[in-house]
C-alpha positions as CSV (number, residue, x, y, z in Angstrom):
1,X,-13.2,-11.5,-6.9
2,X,-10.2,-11.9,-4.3
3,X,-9.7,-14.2,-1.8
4,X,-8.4,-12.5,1.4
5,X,-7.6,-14.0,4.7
6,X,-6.1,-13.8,8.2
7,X,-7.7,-12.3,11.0
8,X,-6.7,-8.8,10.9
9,X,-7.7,-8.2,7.1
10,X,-10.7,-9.8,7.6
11,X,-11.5,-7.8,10.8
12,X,-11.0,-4.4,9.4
13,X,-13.1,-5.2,6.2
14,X,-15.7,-6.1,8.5
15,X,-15.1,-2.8,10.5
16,X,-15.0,-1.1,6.7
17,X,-18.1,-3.2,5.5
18,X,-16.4,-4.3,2.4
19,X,-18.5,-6.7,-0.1
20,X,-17.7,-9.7,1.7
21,X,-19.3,-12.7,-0.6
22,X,-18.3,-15.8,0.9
23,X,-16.9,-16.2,4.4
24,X,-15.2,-19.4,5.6
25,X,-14.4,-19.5,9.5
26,X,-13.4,-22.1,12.6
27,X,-15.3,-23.1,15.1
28,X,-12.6,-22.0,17.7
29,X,-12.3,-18.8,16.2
30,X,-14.9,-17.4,18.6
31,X,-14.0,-13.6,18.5
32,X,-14.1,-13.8,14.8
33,X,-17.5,-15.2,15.1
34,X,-18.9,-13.1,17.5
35,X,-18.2,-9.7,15.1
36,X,-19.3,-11.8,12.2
37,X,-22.6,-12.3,14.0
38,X,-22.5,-8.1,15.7
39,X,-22.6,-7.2,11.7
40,X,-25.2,-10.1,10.4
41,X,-23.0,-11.2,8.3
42,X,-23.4,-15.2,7.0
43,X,-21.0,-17.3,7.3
44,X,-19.4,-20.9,7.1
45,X,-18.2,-23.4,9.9
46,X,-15.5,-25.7,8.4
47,X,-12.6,-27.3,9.3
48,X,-8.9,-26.5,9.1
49,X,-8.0,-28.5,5.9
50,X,-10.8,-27.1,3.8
51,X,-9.2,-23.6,5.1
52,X,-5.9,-24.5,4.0
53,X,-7.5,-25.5,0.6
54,X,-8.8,-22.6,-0.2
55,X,-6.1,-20.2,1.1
56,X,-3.1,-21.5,2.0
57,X,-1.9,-22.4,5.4
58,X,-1.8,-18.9,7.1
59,X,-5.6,-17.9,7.2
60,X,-5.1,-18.3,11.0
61,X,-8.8,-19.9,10.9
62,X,-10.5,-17.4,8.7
63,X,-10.7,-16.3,5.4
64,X,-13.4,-14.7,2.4
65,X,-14.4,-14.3,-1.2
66,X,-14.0,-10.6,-1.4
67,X,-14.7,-8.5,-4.8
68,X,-12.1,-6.5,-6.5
69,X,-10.7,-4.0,-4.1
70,X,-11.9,-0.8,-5.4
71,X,-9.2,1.7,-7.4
72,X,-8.9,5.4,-7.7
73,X,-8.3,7.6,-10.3
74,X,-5.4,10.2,-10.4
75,X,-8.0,12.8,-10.1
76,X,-9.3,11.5,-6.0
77,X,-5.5,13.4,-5.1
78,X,-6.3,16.9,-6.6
79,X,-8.7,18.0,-3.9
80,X,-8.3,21.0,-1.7
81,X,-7.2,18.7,1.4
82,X,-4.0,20.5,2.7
83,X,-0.1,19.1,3.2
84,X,-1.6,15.8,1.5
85,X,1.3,13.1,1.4
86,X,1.1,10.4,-1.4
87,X,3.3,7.7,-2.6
88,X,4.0,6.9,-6.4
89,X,5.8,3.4,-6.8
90,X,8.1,3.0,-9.5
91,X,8.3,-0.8,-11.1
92,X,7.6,-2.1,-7.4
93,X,6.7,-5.9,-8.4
94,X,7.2,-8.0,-5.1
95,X,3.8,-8.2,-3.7
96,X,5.2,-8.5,0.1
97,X,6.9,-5.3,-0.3
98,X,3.6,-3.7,-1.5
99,X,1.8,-5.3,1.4
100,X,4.2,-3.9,3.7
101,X,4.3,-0.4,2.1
102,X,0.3,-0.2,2.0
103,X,0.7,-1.2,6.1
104,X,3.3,1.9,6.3
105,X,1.3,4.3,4.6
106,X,-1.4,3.9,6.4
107,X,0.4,4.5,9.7
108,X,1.9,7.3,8.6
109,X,-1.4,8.9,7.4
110,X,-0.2,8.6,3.7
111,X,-3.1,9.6,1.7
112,X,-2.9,6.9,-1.4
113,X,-0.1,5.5,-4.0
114,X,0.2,5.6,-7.2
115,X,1.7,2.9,-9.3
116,X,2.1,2.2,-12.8
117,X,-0.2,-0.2,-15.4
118,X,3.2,-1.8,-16.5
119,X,6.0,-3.4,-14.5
120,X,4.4,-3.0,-11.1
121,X,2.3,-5.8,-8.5
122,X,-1.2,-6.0,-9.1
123,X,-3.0,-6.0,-5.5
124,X,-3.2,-9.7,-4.8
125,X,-4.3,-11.7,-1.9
126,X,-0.6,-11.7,-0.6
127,X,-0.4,-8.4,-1.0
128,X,-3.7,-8.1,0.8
129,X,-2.5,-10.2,3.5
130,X,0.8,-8.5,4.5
131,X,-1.4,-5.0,4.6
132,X,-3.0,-6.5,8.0
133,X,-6.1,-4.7,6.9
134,X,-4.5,-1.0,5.7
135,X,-5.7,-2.1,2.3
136,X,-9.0,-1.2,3.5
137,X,-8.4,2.2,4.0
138,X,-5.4,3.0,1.7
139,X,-6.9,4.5,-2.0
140,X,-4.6,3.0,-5.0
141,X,-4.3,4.3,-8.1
142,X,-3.0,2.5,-11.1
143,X,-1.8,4.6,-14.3
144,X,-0.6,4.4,-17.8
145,X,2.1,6.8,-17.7
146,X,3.7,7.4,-14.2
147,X,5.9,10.5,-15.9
148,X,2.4,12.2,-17.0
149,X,0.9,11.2,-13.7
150,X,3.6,13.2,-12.2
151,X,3.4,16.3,-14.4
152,X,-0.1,16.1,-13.7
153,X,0.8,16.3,-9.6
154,X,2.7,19.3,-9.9
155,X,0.5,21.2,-11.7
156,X,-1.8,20.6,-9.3
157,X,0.3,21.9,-6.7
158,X,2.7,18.7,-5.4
159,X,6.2,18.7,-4.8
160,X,8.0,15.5,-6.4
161,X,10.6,13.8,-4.1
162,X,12.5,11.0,-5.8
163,X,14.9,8.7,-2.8
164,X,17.9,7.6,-4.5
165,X,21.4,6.3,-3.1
166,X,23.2,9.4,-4.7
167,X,20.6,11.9,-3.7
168,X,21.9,15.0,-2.6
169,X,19.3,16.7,0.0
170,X,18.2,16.0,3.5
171,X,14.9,15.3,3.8
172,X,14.7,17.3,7.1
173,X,15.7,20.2,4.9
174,X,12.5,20.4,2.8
175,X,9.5,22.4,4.0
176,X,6.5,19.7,5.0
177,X,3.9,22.8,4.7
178,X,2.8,21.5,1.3
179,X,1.7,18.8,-0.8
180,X,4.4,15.9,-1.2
181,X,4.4,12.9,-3.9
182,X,7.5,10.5,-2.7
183,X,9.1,8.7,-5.3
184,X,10.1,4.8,-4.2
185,X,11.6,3.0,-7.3
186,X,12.1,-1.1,-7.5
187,X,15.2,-2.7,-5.8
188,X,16.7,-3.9,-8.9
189,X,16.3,-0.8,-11.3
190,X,15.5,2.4,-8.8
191,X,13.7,5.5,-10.3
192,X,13.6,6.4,-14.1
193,X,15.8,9.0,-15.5
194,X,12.3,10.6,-16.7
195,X,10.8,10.8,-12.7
196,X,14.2,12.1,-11.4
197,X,14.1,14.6,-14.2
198,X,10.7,15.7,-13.1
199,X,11.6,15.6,-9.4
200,X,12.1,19.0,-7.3
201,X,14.0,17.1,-4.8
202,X,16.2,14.1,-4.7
203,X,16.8,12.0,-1.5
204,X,19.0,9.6,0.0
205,X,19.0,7.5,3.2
206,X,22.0,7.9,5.2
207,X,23.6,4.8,6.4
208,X,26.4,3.8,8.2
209,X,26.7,0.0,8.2
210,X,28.2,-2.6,5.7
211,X,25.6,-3.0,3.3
212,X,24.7,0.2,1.1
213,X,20.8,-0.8,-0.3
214,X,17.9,-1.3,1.6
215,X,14.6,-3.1,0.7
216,X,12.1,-0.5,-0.7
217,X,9.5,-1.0,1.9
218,X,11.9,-0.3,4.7
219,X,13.3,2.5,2.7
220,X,9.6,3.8,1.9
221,X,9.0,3.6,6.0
222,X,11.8,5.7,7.0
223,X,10.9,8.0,4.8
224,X,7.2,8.6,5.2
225,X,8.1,8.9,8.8
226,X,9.8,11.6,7.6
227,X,7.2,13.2,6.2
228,X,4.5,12.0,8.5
């Protein structure tokens, strides 16, 4: 079980009839109660400090009980769905960055990510949270070996593109008429030697300010744009 709250996340997992077990909600929060009620869902009136109790002080008057969000297996990205765009996350661990990337991906019509068993954010009520609700609709896919994961990709027909500072292709350069994996690795340590080895192309972000790093969700952003 998960608790999830705030007002978009718990309106698109009405919308996406998730197994909502417990439901705690405001008395002002009219609109809220007025879907609750459109989808028979039961519910709870309480007050503001129970809220803040049970999840923190940004539930902006709503939260749930929620079970497990639901994850994929590797094989969910090997059907024959056409110029399919994924994202594999390499040693990501900061849950607001995985929030935010879940909330990219789905805008950009990202079909899933992929991250690893080891070293990477488990999806948390945070993480949750800062998806505004793209959790809901955004498959993940945990493995135990992201460099088998990725062999597995490309023989199934994916091109592998790692971003790196010292990447050495434009991404408007590569064809978007096929299946793409992107590679995002962590702030701290980037991508493994063993993913760059496997990658067909490697990427860089060009920049022209002070500062030569960017946070990996707004690096993952610009480039699923790219891709989009």
């Amino acid at each position: 079980m998960i608790k999830i709250y705030g007002k978009n996340l718990l309106k698109e997992a009405i919308l996406n009839k998730a197994p909502l077990k417990e439901i705690y909600v405001l008395n002002t929060e009219r609109k809220m109660i007025d879907l609750l009620n459109e989808h028979n869902l039961k519910y709870k009136i309480t007050d503001k400090q129970t809220l803040n109790n049970l999840f923190g002080n940004n539930h902006q008057g709503i939260g749930a009980i929620r079970a497990d969000y639901k994850t994929y297996s590797l094989d969910y990205f090997f059907s024959e769905e056409s110029e399919k765009r994924i994202l594999i996350l390499d040693g990501l661990n900061d849950p607001q960055n995985f929030g935010a990337i879940i909330r990219t991906a789905d805008a950009f019509n990202f079909k899933g990510i992929i991250l690893g068993n080891n070293r990477s954010v488990p999806i948390t009520s945070v993480v949750a949270h800062v998806s505004t609700g793209a959790i809901e609709y955004v498959p993940i896919c945990y493995v135990n070996s992201l460099a088998n994961a990725v062999k597995q990709l490309k023989e199934n027909g994916y091109w592998i593109i790692s971003a790196e500072a010292f990447g050495n292709t434009n991404i408007t350069d590569i064809s978007l008429d096929r299946n793409i994996a992107l590679i995002i690795g962590s702030e701290g340590f980037g991508i493994s030697k063993t993913l760059l080895k496997e990658s067909d192309y490697i990427v860089s972000i060009g920049m022209k300010g002070h500062v030569n790093s960017l946070n990996a969700s707004v690096s993952a952003g610009i480039l699923m744009e790219k891709l989009k």
